[in-house]
Backbone as CSV, one residue per row, in Angstrom:
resi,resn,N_x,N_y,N_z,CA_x,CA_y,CA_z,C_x,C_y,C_z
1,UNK,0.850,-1.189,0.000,0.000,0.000,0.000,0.885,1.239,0.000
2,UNK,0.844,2.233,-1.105,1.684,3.030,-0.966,0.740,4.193,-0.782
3,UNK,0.928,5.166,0.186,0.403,6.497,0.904,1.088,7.774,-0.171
4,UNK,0.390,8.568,-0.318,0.929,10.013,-0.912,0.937,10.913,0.000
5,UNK,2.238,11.702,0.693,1.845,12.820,1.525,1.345,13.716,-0.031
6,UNK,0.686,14.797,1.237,-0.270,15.433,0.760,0.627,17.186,0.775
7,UNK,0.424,18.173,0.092,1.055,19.487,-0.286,0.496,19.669,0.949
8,UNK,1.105,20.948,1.533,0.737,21.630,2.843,-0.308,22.420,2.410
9,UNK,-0.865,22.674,1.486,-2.199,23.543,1.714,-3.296,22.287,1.522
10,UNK,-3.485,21.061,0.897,-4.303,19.939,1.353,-4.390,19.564,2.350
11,UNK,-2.737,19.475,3.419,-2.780,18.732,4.415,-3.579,19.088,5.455
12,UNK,-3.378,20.641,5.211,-4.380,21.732,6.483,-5.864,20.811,6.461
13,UNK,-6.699,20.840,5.243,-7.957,20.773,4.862,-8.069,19.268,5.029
14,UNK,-7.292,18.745,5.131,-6.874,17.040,5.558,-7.328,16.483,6.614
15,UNK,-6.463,17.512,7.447,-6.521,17.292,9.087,-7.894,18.367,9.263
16,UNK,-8.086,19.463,8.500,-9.801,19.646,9.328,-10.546,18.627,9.040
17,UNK,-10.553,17.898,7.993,-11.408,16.808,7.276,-11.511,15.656,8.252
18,UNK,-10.773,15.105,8.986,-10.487,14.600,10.014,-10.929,14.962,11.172
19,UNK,-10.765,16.069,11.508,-11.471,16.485,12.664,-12.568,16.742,12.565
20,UNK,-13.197,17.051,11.486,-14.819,16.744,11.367,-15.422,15.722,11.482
21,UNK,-15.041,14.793,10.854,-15.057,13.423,10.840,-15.298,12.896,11.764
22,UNK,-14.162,12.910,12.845,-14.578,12.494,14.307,-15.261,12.743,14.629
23,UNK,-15.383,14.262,14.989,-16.609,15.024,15.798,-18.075,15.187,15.438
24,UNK,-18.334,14.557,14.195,-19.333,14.501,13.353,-19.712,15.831,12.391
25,UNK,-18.553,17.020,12.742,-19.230,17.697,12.040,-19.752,18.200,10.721
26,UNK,-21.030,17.550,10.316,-21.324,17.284,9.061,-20.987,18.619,8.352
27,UNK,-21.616,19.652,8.607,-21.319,21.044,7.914,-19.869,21.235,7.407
28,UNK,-18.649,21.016,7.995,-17.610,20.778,8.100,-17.478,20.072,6.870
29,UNK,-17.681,18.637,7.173,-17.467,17.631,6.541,-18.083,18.024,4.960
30,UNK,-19.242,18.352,4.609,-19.568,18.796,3.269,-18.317,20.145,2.775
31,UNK,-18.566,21.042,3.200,-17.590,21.822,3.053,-16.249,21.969,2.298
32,UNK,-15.859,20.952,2.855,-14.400,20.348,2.668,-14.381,19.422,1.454
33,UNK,-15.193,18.252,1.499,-15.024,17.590,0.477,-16.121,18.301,-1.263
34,UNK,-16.828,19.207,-0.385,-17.056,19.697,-1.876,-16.456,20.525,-2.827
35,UNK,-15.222,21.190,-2.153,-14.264,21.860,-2.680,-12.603,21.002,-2.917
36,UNK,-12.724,19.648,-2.219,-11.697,18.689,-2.287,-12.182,17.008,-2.344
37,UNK,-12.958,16.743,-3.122,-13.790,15.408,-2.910,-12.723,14.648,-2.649
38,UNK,-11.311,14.692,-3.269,-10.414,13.415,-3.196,-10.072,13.614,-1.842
39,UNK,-9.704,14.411,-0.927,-9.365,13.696,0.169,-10.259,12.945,1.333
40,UNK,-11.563,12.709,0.995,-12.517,11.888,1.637,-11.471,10.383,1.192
41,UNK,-10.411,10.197,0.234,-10.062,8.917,0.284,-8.804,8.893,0.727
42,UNK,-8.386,10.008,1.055,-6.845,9.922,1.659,-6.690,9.526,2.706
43,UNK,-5.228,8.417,2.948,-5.015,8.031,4.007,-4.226,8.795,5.033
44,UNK,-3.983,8.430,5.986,-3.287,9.168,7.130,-1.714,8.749,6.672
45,UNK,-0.562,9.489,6.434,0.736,8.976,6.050,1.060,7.951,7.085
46,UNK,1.107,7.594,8.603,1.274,7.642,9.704,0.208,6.055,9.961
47,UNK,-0.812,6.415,9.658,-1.510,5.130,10.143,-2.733,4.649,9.152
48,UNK,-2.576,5.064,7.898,-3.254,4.469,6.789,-4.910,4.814,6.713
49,UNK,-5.557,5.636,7.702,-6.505,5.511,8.330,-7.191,7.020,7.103
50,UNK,-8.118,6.768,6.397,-8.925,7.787,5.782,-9.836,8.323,6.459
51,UNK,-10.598,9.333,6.205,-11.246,10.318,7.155,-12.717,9.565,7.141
52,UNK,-13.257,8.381,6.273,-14.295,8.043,6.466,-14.388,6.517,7.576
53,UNK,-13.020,6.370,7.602,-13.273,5.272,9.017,-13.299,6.304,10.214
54,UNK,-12.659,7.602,10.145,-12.398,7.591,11.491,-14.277,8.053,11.823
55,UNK,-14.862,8.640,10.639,-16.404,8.817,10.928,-17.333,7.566,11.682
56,UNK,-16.468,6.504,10.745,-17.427,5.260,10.849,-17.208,4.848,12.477
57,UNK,-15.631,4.604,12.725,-15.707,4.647,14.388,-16.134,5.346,15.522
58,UNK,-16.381,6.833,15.363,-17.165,7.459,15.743,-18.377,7.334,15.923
59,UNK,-18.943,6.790,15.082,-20.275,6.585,14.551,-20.999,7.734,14.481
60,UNK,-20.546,8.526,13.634,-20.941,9.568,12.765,-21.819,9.017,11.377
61,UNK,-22.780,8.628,11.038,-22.987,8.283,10.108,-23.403,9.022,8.526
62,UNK,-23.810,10.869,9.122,-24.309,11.519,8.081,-22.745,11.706,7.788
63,UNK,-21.777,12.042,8.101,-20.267,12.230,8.009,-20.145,11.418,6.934
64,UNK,-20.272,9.596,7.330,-19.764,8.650,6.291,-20.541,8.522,5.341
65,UNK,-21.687,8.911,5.651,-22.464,8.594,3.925,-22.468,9.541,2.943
66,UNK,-21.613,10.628,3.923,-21.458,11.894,2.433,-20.472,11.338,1.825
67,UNK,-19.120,11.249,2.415,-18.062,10.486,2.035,-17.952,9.075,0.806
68,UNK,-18.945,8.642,1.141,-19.324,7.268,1.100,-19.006,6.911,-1.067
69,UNK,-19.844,8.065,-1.176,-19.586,8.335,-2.991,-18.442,8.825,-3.298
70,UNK,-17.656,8.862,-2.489,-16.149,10.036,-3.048,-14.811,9.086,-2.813
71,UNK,-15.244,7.956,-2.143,-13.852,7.073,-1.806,-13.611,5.931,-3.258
72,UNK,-14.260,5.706,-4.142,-14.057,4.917,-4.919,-14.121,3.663,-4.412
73,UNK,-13.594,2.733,-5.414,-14.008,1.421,-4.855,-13.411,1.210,-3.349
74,UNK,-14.242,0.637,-2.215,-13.662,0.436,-0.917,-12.799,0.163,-0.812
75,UNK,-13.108,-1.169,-0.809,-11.891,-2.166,-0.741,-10.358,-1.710,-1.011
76,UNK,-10.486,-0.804,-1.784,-8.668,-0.333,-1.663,-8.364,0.752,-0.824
77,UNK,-9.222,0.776,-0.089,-9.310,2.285,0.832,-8.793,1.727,2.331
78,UNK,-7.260,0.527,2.343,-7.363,0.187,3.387,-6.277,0.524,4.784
79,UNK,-6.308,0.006,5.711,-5.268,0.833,6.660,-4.577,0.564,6.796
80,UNK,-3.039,0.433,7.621,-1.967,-0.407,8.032,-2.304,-1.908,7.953
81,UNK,-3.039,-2.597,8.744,-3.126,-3.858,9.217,-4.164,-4.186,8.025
82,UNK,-4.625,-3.835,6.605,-5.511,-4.338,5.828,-6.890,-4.530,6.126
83,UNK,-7.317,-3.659,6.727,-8.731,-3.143,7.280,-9.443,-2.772,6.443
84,UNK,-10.506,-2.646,5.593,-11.193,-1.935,4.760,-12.214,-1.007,5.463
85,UNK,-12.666,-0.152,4.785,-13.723,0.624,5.743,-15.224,-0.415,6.068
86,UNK,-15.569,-1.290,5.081,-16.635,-2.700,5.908,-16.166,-3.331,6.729
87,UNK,-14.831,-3.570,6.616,-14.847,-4.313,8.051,-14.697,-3.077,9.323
88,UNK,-14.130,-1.878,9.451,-14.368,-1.229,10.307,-16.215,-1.208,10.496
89,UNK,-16.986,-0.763,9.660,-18.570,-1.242,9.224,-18.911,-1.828,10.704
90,UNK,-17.766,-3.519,10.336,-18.625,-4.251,10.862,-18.149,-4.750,12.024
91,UNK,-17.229,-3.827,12.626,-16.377,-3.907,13.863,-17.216,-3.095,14.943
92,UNK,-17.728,-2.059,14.147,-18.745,-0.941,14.461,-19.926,-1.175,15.118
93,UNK,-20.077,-2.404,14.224,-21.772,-2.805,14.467,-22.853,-1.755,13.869
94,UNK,-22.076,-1.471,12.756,-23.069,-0.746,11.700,-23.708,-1.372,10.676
95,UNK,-24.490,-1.471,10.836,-25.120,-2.597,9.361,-25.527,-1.292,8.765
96,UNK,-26.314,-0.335,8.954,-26.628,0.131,7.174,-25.295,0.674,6.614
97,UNK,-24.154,1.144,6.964,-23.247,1.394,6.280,-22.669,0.047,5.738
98,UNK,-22.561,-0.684,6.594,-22.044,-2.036,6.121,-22.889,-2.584,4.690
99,UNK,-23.701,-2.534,4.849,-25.128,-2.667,3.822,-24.557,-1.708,2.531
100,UNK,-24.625,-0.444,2.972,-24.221,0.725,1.728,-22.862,0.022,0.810
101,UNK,-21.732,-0.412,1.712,-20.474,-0.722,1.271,-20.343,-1.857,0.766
102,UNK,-21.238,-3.057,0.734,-21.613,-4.020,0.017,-21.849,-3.667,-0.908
103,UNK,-22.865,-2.866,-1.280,-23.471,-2.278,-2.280,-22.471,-1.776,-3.371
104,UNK,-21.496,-0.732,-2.842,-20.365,-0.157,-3.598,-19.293,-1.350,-3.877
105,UNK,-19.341,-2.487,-3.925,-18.247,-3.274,-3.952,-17.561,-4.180,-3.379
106,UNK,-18.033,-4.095,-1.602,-16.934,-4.446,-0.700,-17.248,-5.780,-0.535
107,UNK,-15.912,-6.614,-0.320,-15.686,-8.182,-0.328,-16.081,-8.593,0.603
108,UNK,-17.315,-9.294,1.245,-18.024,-9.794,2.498,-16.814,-10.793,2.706
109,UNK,-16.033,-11.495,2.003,-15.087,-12.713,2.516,-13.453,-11.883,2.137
110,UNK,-13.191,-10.557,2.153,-12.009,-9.993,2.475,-11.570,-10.216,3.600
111,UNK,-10.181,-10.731,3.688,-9.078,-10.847,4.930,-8.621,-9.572,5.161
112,UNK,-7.759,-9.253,6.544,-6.968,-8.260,6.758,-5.280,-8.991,6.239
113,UNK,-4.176,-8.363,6.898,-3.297,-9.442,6.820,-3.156,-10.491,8.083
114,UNK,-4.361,-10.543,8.850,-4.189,-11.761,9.966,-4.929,-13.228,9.299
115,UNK,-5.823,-12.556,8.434,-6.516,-13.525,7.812,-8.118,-13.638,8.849
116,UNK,-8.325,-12.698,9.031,-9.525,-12.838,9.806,-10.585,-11.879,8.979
117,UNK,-11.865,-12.226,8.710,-12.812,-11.969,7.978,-13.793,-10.994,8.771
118,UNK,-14.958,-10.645,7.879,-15.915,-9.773,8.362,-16.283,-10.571,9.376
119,UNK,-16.797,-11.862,9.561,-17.492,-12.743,10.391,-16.571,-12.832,11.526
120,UNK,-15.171,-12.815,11.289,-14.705,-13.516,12.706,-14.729,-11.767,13.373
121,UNK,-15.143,-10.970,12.726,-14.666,-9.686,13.334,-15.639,-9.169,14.284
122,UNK,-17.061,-9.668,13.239,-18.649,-9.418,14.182,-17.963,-10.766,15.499
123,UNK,-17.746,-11.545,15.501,-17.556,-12.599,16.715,-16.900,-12.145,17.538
124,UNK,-15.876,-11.228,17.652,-14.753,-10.852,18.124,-15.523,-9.595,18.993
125,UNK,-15.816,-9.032,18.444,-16.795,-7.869,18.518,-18.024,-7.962,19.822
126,UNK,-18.438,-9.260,19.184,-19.948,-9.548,20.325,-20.970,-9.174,19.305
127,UNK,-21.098,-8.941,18.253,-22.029,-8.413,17.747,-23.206,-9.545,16.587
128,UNK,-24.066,-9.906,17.824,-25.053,-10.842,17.382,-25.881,-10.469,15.750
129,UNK,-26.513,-9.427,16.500,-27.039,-9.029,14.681,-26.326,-8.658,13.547
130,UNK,-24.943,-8.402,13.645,-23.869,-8.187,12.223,-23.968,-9.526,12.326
131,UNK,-23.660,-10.540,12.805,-23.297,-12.257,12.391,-24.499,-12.541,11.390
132,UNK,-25.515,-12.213,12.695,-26.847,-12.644,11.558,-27.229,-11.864,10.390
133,UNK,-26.529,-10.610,10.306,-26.701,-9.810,9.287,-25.988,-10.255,7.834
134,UNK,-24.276,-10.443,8.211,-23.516,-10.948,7.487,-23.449,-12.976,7.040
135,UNK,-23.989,-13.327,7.773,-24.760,-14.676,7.210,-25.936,-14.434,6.110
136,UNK,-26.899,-14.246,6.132,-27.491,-13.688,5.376,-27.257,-13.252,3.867
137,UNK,-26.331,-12.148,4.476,-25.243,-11.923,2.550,-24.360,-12.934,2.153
138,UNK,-24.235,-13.954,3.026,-23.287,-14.660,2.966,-22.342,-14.953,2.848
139,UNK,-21.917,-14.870,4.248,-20.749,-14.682,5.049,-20.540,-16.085,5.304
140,UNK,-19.298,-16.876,5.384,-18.910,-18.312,5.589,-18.943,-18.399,7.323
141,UNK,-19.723,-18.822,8.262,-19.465,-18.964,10.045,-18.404,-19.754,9.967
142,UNK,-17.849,-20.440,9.305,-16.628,-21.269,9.828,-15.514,-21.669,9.152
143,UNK,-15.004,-19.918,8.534,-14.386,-19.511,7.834,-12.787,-19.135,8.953
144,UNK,-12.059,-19.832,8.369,-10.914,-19.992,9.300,-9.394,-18.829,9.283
145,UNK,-9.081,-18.174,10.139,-7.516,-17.259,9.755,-6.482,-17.973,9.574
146,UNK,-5.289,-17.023,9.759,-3.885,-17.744,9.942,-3.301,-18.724,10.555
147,UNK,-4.418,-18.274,11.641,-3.913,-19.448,12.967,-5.028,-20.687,12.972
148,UNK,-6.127,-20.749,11.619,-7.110,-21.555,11.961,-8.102,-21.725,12.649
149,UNK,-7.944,-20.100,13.376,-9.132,-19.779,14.423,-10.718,-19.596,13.350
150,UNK,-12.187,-20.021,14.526,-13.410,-19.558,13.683,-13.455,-18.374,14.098
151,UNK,-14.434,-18.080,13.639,-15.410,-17.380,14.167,-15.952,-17.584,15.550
152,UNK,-16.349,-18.894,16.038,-16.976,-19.490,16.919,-15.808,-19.532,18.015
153,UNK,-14.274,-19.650,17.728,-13.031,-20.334,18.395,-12.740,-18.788,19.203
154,UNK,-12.734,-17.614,18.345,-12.546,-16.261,18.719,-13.327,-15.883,19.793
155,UNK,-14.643,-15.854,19.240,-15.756,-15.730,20.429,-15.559,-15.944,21.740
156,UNK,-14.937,-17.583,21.420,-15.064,-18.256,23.053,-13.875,-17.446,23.752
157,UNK,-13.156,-16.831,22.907,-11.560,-16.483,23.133,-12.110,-15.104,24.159
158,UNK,-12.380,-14.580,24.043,-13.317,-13.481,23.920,-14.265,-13.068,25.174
159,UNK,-14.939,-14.204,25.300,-16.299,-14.303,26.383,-17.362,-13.728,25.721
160,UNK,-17.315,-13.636,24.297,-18.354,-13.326,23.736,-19.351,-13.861,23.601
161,UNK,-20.267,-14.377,24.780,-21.391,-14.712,24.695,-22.250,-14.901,23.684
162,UNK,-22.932,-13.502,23.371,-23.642,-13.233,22.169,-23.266,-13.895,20.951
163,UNK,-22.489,-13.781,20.636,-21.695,-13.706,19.509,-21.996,-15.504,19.412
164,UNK,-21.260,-16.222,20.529,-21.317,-17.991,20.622,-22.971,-18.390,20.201
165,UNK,-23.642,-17.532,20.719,-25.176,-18.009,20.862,-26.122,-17.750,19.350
166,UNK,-25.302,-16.752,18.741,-25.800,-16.397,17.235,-25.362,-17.556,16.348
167,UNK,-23.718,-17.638,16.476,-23.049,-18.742,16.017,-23.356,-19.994,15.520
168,UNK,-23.740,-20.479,17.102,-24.697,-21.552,17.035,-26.043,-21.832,16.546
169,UNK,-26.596,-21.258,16.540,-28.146,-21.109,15.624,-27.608,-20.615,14.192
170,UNK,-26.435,-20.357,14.058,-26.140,-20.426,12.405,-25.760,-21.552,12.014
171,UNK,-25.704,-22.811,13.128,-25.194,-23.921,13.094,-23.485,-23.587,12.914
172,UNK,-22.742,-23.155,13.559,-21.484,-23.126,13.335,-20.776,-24.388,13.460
173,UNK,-19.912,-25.017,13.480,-18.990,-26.336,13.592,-17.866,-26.238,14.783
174,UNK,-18.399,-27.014,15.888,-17.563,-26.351,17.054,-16.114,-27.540,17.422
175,UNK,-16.560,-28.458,16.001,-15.323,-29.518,15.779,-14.073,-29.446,15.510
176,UNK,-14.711,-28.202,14.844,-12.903,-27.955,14.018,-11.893,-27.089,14.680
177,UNK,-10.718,-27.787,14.108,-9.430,-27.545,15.146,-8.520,-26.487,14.215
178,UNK,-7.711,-26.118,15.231,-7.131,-24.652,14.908,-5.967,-25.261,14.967
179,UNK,-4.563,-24.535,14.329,-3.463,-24.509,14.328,-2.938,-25.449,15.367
180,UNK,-3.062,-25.388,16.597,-2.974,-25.822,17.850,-3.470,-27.188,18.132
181,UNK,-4.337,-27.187,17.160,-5.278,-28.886,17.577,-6.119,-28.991,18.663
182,UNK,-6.817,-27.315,18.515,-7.834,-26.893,19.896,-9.229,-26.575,18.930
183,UNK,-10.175,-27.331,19.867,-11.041,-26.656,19.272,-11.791,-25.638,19.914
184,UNK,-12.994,-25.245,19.792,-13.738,-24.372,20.444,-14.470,-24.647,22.132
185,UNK,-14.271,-25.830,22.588,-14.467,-26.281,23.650,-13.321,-26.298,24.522
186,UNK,-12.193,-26.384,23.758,-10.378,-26.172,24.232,-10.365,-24.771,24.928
187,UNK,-11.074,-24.045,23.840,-10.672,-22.351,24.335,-11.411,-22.156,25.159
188,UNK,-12.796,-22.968,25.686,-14.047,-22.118,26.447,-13.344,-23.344,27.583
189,UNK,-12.810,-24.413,27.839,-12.883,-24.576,29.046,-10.988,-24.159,29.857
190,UNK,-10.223,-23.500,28.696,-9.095,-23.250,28.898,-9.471,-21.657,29.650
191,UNK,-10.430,-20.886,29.439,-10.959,-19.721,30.213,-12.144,-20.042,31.140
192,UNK,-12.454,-21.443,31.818,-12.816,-21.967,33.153,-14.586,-21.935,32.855
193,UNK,-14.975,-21.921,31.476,-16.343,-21.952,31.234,-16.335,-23.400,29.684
194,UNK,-17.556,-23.734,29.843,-18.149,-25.226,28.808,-19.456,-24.505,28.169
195,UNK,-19.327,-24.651,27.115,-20.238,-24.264,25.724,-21.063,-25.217,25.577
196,UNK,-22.593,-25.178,25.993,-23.508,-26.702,25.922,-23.744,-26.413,24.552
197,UNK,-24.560,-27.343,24.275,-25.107,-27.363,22.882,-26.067,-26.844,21.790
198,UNK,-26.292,-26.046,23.089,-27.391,-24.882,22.330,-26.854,-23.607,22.117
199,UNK,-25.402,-23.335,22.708,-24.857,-22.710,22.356,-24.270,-21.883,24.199
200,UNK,-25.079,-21.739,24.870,-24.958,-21.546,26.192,-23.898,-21.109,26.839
201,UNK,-23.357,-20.511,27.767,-22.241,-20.685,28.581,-22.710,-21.037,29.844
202,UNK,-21.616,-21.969,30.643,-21.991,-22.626,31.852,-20.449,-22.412,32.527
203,UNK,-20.545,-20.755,33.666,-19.009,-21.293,34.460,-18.420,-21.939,34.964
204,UNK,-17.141,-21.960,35.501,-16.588,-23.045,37.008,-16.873,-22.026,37.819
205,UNK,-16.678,-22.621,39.061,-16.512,-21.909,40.215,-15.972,-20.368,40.111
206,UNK,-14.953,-20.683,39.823,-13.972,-19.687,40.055,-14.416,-18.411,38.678
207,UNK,-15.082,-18.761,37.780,-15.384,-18.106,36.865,-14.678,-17.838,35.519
208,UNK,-14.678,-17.185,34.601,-13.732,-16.722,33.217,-12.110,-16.448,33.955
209,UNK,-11.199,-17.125,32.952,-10.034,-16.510,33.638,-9.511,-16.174,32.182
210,UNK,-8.335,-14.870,32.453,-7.833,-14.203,31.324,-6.641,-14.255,31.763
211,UNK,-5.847,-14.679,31.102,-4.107,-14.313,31.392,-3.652,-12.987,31.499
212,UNK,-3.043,-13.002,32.206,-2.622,-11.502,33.318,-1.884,-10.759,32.069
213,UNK,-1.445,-11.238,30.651,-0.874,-10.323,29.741,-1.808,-9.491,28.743
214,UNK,-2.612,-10.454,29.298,-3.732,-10.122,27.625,-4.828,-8.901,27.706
215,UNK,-5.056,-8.105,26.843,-5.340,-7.054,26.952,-6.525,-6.826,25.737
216,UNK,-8.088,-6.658,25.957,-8.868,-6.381,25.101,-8.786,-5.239,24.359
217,UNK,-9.301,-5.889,23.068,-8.856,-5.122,21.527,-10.324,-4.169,20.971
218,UNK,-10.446,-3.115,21.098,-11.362,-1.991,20.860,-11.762,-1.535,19.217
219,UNK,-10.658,-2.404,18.520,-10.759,-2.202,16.794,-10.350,-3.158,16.044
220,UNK,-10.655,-3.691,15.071,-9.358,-4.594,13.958,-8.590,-4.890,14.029
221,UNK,-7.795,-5.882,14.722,-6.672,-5.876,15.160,-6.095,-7.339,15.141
222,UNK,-4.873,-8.208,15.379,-4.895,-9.366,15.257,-5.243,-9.914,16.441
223,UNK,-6.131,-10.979,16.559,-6.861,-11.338,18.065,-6.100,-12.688,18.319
């Protein structure tokens, strides 16, 4: 992915573009891109990041749907770690943008470079209705990364409840083994809880345990 810095009189209108973005401010946000439509697709030199994810994480949505016509095809609109703005979408737990960006192009079975998909991202996430949303368009539930993790394997990774319980009524496959030769019952009773068959969680005593290094992930990231 190669980045273009930007001339210092864009960069100004760059970084307001950005700061609208965040803050939602739509007025702003028209403003700017109607006198500069291309930088609604510019990335950040620094962290790859265009001004319509940082809307979408915000959850600014009149922000991203102005944007939304000015980035060209998505899918190449992506960040450091190979993020597209749908999977931010669907990290979000935005379905109508997610919905819109389908629409424009975007690959429901695109990887980042971890190899983790829209689906393992709603799992990762907790986000019951993107699973069932992105099943639907058809999304693979037991669609595997780098490491061979599911969708379903992440979840449990996770304590994502929700996410296990959607899973399962998508009929997910809680057989299959990961890199490791673990499956999804490996990971839920290796964090002191058993996954019944309806999808359920049932603790131990002592409850969920997390290793004292590990640290929950707030965006796209490798899990």
């Amino acid at each position: 992915m190669t980045l273009v810095y930007l001339p210092e009189t864009d960069r100004e209108d760059f970084n307001d573009l950005v700061w609208a973005a965040t803050r939602g401010n739509i007025e702003k946000t028209i403003e700017i891109t109607s006198a500069k439509p291309e930088l609604a697709a510019h990335r950040d030199a620094q962290t790859g990041i265009a001004p319509i994810i940082y809307s979408i994480i915000h959850g600014h949505t009149d922000c991203t749907h102005r944007m939304l016509p000015l980035i060209g095809h998505p899918d190449l609109l992506l960040d450091m770690e190979g993020n597209s703005p749908f999977m931010w979408a669907v990290s979000m737990g935005d379905i109508p943008t997610a919905r819109i960006l389908l629409a424009l192009g975007s690959d429901i079975h695109k990887t980042n470079k971890y190899g983790r998909d829209a689906m393992m991202e709603a799992a990762r996430r907790n986000r019951g209705e993107m699973i069932d949303f992105l099943a639907g368009m058809g999304a693979d539930v037991n669609t595997q990364d780098n490491k061979g993790r599911t969708p379903l394997m992440i979840a449990a990774k996770r304590f994502s409840e929700v996410a296990i319980k959607h899973l399962y009524v998508l009929k997910a496959d809680a057989t299959i083994t990961d890199a490791d030769g673990e499956t999804v019952h490996d990971k839920a009773h290796s964090r002191g809880y058993t996954i019944t068959k309806n999808g359920s969680t049932v603790y131990n005593m002592l409850g969920p345990v997390r290793p004292e290094n590990e640290t929950r992930e707030t965006a796209p990231a490798p899990g």
